[in-house]
DOKOLLO-829197 format. One record per residue (C-alpha): x, z, y. Coordinates in pm, 1 decimal. Example, Ala and Ser with C-alpha at 12.3 -4.5 7.8 and 13.67 -1.06 7.14 Angstrom:
<recs>
+----------+----------+----------+
|       xx |       zz |       yy |
+----------+----------+----------+
|   1230.0 |    780.0 |   -450.0 |
|   1367.0 |    714.0 |   -106.0 |
+----------+----------+----------+
</recs>
This chain:
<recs>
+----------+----------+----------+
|       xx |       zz |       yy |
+----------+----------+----------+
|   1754.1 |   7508.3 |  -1711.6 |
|   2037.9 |   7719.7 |  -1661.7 |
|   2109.9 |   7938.0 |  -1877.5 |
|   1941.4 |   7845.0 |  -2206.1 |
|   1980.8 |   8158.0 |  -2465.0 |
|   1862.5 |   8114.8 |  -2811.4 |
|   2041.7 |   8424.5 |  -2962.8 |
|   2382.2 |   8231.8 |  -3111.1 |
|   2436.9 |   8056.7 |  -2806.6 |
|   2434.0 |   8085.0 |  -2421.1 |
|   2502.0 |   7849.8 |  -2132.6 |
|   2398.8 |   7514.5 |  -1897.0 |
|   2204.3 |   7284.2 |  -2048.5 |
|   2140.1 |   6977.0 |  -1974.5 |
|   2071.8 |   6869.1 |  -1613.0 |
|   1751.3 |   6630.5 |  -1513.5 |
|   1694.0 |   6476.8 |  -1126.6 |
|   1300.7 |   6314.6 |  -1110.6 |
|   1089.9 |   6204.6 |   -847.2 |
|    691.0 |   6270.4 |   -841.0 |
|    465.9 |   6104.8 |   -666.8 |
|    108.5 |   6221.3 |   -586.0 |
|   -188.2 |   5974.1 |   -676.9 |
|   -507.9 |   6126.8 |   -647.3 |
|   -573.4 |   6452.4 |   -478.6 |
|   -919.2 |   6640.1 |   -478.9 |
|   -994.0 |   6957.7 |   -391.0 |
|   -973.3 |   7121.8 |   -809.7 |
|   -777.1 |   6798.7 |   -950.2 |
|   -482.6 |   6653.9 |   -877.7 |
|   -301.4 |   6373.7 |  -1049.3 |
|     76.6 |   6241.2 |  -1012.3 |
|    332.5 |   6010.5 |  -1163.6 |
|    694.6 |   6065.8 |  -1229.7 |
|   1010.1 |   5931.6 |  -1286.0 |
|   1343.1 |   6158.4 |  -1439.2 |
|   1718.5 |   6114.0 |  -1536.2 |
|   1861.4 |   6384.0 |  -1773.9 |
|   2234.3 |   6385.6 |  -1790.3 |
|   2465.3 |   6553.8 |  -2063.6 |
|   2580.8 |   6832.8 |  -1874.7 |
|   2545.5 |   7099.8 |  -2176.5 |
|   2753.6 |   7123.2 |  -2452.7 |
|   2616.9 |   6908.8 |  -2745.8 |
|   2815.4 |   7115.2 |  -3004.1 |
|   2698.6 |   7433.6 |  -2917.7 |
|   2309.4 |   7328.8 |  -2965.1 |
|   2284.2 |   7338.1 |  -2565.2 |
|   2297.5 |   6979.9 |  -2446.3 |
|   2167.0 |   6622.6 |  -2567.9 |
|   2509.7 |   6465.2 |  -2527.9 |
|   2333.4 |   6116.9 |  -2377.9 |
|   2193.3 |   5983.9 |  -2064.6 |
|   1787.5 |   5979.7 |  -2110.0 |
|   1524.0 |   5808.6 |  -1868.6 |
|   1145.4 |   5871.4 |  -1870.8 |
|    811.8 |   5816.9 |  -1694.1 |
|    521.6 |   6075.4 |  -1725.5 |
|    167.7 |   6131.2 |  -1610.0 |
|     82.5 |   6490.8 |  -1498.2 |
|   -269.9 |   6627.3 |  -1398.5 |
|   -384.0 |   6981.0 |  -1243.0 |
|   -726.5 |   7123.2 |  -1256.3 |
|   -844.3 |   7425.9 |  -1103.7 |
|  -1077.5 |   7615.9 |  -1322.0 |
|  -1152.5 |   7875.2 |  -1095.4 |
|  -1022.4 |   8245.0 |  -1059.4 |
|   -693.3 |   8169.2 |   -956.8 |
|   -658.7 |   7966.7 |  -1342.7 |
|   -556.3 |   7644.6 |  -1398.4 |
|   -468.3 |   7398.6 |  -1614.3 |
|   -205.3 |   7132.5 |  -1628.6 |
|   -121.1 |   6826.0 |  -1836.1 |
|    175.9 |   6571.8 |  -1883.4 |
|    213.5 |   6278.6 |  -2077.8 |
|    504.8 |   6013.1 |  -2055.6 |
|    752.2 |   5864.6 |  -2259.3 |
|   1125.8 |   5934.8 |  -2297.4 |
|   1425.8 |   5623.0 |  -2389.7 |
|   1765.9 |   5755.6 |  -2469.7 |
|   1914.0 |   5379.5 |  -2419.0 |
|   2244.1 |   5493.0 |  -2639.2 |
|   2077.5 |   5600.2 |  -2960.2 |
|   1741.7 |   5356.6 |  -2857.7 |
|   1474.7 |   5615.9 |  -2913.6 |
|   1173.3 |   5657.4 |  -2765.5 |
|    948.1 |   5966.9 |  -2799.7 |
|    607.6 |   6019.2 |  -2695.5 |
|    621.8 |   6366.5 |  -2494.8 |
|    333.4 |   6565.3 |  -2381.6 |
|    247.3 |   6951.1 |  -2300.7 |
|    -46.5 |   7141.9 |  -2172.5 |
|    -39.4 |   7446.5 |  -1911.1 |
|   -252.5 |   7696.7 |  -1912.4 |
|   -198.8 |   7959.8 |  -1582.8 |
|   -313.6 |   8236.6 |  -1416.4 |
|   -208.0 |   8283.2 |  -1025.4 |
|   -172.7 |   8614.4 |   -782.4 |
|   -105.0 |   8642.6 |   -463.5 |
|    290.7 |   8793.1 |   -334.9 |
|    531.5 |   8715.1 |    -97.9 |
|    847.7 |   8539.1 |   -148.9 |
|   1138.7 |   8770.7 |   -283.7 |
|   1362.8 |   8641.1 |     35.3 |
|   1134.9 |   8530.6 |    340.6 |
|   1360.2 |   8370.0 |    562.2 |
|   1192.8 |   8303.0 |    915.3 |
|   1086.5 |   7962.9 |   1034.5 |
|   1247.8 |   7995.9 |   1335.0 |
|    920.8 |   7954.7 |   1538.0 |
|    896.5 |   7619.6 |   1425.3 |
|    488.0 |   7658.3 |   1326.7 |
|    629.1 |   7719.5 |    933.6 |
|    387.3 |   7964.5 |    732.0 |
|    588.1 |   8263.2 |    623.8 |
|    296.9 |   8393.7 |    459.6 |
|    205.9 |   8463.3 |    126.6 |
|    267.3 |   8230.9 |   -161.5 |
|    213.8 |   8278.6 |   -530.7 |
|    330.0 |   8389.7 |   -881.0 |
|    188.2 |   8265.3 |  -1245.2 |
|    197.0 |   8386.8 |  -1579.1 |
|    221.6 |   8073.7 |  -1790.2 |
|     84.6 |   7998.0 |  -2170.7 |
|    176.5 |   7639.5 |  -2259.3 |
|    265.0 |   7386.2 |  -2575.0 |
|    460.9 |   7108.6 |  -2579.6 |
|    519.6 |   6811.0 |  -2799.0 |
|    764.6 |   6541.1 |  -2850.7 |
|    675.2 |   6269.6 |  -3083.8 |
|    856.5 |   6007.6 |  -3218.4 |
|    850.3 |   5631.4 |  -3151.1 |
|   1124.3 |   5489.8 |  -3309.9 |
|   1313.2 |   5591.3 |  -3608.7 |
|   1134.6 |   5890.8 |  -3738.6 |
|    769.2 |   5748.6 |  -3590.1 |
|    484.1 |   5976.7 |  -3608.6 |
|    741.4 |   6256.0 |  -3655.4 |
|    593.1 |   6565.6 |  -3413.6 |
|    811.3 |   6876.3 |  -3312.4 |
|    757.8 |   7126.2 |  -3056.1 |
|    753.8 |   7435.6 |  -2876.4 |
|    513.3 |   7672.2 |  -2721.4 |
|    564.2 |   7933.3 |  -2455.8 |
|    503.6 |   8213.4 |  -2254.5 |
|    653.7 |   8275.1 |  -1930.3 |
|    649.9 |   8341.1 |  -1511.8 |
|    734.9 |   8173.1 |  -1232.5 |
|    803.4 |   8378.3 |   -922.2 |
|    880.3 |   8242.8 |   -566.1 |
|   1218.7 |   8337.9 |   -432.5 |
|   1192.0 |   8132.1 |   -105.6 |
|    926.4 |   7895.9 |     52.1 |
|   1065.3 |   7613.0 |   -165.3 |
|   1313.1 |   7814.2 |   -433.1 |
|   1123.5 |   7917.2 |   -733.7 |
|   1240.5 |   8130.9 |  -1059.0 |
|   1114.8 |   8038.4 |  -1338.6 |
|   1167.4 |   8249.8 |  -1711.9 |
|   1045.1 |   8242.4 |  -2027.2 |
|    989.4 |   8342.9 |  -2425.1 |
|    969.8 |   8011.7 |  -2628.6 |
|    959.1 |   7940.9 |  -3050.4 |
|    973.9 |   7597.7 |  -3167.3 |
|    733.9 |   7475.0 |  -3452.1 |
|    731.3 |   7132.3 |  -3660.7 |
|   1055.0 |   7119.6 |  -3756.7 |
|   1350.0 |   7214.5 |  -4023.1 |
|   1346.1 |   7550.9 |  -3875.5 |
|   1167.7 |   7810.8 |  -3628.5 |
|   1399.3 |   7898.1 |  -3340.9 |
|   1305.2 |   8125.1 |  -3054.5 |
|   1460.1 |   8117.1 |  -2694.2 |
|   1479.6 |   8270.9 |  -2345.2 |
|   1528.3 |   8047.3 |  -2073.1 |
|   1552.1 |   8120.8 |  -1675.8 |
|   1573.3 |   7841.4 |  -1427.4 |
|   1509.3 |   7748.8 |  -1103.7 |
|   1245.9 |   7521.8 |   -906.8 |
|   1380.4 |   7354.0 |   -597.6 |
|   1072.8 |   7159.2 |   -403.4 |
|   1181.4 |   6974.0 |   -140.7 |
+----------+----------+----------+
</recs>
């Protein structure tokens, strides 16, 4: 997420490139599999980066609850090959939708693309990382409270408040990033 601001420090943090792939698709539910590579492209001494290559598979659902809520759900594991850990992550969604238009609505170009109205969330979520290998059963994590706004018909913004709890030490952030769907 670029940048990452936890009041001492402020920059990129580390990069991640995944692929999803949709499995089952109802009309309220929705269920998918993925696959991501995080690199080290933050800095590791300034708190902002992992310093190591990490590969992962997860399991994410979507439920619509009605009213323009839903909730979402991801499970998967994480394996940081150089320091051979493996963590148990998970987090769970909780958002509320309204209808806007895109901040920049650039025009289809008659191609049958809908320029119409797309949506912003308010998001409430908590997520966990748990620990497989050498501190097993070891939980941290961090909850949050954020937006996500479109920009285009495929560029979304995406910022939020976030505090950490289960470990050595509370530690609140702001983060802003950016959705690309392709």
């Amino acid at each position: 997420e670029l940048p990452y601001v936890d009041g001492d420090e402020s920059g990129i943090g580390d990069a991640a490139l995944g692929l999803r792939a949709l499995l089952v698709e109802q009309r309220r539910f929705l269920l998918s599999a993925s696959t991501e590579v995080e690199v080290p492209t933050g800095s590791e001494s300034k708190g902002l980066g992992s310093g190591s290559v990490a590969v992962g598979a997860s399991l994410h659902t979507w439920v619509d609850l009605g009213s323009w809520i839903t909730l979402q759900t991801q499970t998967g594991l994480e394996h940081v090959p150089d320091e051979s850990e493996t963590e148990f992550k998970w987090s769970v969604t909780l958002a509320k939708s309204f209808c806007a238009r895109p901040l920049i609505c650039a025009s289809s170009g008659g191609h049958g693309h809908d320029d119409g109205p797309s949506t912003w969330s308010l998001l409430a979520e908590v997520q966990g990382v748990t620990a497989l290998s050498d501190d097993a059963g070891t939980t941290e994590g961090r909850w949050l409270l954020g937006a996500v706004y479109p920009l285009t018909g495929t560029l979304d913004l995406r910022g939020a408040f976030s505090r950490t709890f289960g470990g050595d030490e509370d530690e609140d952030a702001w983060t802003l990033g950016f959705i690309l769907g392709l």
